[in-house]
C-alpha positions in Angstrom: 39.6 23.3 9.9 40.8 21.1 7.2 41.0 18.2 9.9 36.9 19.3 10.0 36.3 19.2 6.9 38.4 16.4 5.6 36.1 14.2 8.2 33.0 15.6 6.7 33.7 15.1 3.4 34.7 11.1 4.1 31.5 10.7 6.0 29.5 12.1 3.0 31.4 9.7 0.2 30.9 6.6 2.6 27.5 7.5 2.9 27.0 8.0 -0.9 29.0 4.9 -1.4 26.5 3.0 1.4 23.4 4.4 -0.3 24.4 3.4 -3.7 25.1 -0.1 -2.6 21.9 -0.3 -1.2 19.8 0.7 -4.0 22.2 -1.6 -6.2 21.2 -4.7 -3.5 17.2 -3.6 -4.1 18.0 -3.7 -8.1 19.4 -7.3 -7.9 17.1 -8.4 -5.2 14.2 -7.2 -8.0 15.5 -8.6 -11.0 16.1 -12.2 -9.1 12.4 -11.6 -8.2 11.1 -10.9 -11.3 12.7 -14.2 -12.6 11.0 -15.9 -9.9 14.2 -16.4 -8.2 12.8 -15.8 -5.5 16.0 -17.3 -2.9 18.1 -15.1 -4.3 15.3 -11.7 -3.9 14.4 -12.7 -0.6 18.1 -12.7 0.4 18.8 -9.5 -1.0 15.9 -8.3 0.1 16.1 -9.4 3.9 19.0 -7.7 4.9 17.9 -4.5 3.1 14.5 -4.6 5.3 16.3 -5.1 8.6 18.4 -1.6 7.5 14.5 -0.2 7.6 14.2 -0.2 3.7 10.5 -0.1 3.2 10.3 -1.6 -0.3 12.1 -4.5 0.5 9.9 -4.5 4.0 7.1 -5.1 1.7 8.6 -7.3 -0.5 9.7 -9.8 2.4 5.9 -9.4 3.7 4.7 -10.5 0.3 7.3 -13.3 0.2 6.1 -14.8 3.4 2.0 -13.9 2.4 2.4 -15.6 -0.4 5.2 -18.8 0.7 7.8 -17.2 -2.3 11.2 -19.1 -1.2 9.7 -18.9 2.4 7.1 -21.2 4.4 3.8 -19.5 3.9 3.1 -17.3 7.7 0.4 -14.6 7.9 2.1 -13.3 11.3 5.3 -12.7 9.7 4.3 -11.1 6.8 2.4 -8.8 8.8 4.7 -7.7 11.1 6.6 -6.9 7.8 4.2 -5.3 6.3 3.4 -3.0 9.2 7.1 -1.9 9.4 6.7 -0.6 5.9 3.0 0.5 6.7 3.8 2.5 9.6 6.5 4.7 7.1 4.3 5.5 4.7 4.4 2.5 1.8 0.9 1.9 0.4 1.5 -1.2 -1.1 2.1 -2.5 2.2 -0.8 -0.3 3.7 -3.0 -1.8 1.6 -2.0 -4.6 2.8 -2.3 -4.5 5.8 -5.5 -3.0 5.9 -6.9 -6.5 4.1 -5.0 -8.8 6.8 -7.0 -7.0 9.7 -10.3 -6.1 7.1 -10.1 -10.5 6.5 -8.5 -11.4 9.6 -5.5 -13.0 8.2 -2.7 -13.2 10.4 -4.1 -10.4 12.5 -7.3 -10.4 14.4 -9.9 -9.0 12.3 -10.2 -5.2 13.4 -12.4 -3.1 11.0 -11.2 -0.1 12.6 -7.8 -0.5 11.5 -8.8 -2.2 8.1 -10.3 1.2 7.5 -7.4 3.2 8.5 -4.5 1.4 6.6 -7.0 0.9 3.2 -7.9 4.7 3.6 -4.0 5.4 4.0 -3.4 4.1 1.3 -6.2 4.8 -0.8 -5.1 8.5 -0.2 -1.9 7.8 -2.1 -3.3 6.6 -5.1 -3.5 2.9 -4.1 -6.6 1.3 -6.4 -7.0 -1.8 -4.9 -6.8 0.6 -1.5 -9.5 2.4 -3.3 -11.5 -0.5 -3.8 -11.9 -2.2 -0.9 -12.1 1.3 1.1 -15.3 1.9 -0.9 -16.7 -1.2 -0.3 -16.5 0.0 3.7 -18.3 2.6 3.1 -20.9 0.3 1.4 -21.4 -1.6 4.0 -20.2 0.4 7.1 -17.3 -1.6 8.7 -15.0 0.3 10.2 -16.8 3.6 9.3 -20.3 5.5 9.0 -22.3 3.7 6.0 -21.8 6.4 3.3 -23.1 5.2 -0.4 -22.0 8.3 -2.2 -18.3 8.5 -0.7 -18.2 4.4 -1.0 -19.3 5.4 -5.0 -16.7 7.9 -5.0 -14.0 5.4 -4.4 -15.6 2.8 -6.3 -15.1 5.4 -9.3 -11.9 6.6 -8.6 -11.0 2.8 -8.4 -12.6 2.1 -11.9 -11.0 5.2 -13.2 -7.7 3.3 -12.8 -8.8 -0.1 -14.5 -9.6 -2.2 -11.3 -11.9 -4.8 -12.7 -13.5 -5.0 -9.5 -14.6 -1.7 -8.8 -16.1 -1.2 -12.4 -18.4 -3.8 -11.3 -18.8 -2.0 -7.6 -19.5 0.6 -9.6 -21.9 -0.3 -12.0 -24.2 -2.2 -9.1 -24.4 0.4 -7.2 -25.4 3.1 -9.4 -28.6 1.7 -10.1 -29.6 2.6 -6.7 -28.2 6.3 -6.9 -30.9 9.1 -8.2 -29.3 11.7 -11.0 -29.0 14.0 -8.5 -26.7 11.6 -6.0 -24.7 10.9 -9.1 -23.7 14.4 -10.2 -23.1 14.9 -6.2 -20.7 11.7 -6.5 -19.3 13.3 -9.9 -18.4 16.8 -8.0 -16.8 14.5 -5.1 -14.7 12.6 -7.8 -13.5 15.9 -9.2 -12.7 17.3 -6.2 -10.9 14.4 -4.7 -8.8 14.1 -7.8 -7.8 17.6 -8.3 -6.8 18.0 -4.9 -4.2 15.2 -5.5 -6.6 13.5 -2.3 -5.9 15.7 0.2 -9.7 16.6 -0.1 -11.4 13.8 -0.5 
């Protein structure tokens, strides 16, 4: 019995001591990055994301979109992206959602575009928010739906996105009173149901 639990209690403070080291890696790995050192980030960060860590995932998928210590490849940061994606990480649902909504290092598929941007829309994600309305606006990847692509548009704006203000404001000029409060009550609803009714 104390053989038993001897073991479990070892396995328990390696695993603490694993996880801590871990985040401690992530910490450095954002600091360097934040200094726009970005060698010293992307090697922290790349052995974190082969462990499955889907913050640095999307942080090695921004490195390689972007040619941050790395040569510049679409395909790569993709595949990193949709690692992190596929677990849950909006950042990285967003953007992935772009890549296949602009066909940039995936073959453009609006379908998909819509499902990652709506993913991550659905966590709070502006930018997500954004660009999901403007799918509704002009119906790729779903139904063309001017009040739900006014929705996101506000929901978006709500949060500061420059870009959806101005969504926003264009396309309310074509909405009657009545399609506005409609838009208003979707808003509300979406919002104080955290967006699990939107």
């Amino acid at each position: 019995m104390f053989r038993k639990s001897f073991f479990l209690f070892m396995t328990l403070m390696v695993t603490m001591i694993y996880s801590i080291s871990l985040a401690g890696d992530f910490i450095i790995g954002l600091k360097a990055f934040k200094k726009q050192d970005y060698a010293t980030a992307y090697e922290e960060f790349i052995s974190l994301a082969n462990t499955g860590d889907i913050r640095a995932q999307t942080y090695i998928g921004m490195m390689h979109f972007n040619g941050l210590s790395v040569t510049r490849n679409f395909e790569i940061a993709a595949k990193w992206y949709g690692q992190a994606a596929e677990k849950g990480h909006p950042h990285a649902q967003f953007h992935l959602g772009w890549m296949y909504d602009n066909g940039k290092g995936l073959e453009k598929n609006e379908n998909l575009a819509f499902r990652w941007l709506e993913s991550a829309a659905l966590q709070g994600h502006p930018r997500a928010q954004n660009n999901l309305g403007a799918m509704y606006f002009r119906g790729e990847g779903v139904e063309k739906d001017i009040l739900l692509a006014q929705m996101w548009y506000m929901i978006s704006a709500s949060k500061g996105m420059v870009e959806a203000i101005e969504n926003m404001n264009g396309l309310k000029g074509s909405l009657s009173s009545k399609q506005m409060s409609v838009v208003k009550e979707m808003v509300k609803k979406c919002l104080t149901s955290n967006y699990s009714d939107c």
